[in-house]
N, C-alpha and C positions, 0 to 999 in steps of 0.2 A: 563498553567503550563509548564515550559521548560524542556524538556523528550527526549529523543535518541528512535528513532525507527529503528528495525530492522526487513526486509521485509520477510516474510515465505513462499512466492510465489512467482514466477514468471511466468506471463503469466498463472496463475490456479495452475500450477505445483509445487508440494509442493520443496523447495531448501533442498537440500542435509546438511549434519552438516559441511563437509571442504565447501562449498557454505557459511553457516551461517558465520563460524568463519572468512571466509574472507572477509566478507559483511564488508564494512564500515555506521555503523548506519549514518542515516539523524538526524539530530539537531535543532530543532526546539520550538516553543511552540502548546502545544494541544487545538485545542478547537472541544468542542461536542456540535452542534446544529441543530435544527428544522429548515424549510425555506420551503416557500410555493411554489411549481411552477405551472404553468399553462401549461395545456397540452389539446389541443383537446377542449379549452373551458371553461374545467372544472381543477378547482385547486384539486390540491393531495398536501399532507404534504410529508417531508423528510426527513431524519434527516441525519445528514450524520458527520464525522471525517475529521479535516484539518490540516495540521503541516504545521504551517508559522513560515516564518524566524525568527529567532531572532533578535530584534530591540530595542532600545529605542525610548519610547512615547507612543500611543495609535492608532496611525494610523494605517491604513489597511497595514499590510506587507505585502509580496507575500506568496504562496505558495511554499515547499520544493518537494512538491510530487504529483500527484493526490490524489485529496477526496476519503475518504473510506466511500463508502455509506450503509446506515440502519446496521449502527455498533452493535457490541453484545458482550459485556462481554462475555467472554470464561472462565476466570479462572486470581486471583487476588492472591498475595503472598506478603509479606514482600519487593521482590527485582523485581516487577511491575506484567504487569496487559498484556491479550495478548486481541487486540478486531480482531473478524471478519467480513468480509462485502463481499462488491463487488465494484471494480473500475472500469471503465466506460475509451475506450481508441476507438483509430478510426484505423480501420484496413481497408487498401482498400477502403477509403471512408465509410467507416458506421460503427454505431458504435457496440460495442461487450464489454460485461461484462465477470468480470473476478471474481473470488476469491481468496480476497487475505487477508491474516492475518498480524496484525501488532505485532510485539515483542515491547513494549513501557514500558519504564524503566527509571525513575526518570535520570535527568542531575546533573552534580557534577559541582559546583560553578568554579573549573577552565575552563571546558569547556567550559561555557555558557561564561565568560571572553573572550575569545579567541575568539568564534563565532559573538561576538556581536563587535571587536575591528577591523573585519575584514570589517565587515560593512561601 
């Protein structure tokens, strides 16, 4: 579903409201899925949140942002939906999770025009 997200952390740290309002949302399409990975042997499930580009077709786009991993509805309203999780980044060579919440809000058909023309 193509959705604007707006990022509520940074590096764990919740963003400020003149931070928020100056955020420029990422533009993307949402998708929420399961994916098995192997680790140590033995496989673990995961489910995790990705915002890939805007495209036409059905191919693999890229990603807009890191995955927001083992997402969780927080609170759903008329003018969207906010999920939490943990993103996963490499600091110093190793890696370090973070939390980070996503502000994610239905796209308005000009936008998604313009994102996808840019392509």
């Amino acid at each position: 579903m193509p959705v604007q997200v707006k990022l509520l952390r940074d590096n764990g740290r919740k963003v400020t409201r003149s931070e928020l309002d100056a955020a420029t949302p990422l533009i993307g399409r949402l998708r929420i899925h399961d994916t098995w990975r192997d680790r140590g042997g033995k496989r673990h499930y995961l489910r995790m949140a990705e915002l890939h580009a805007l495209g036409i077709g059905s191919g693999n786009l890229p990603c807009v942002h890191k995955p927001l991993f083992e997402p969780v509805l927080v609170s759903l309203d008329s003018d969207g939906f906010i999920l939490s999780g943990h993103e996963i980044d490499v600091i110093d060579g190793k890696a370090v999770q973070f939390v980070q919440v996503w502000l994610v809000q239905p796209e308005i058909a000009e936008s998604i025009q313009s994102a996808t023309s840019i392509l």
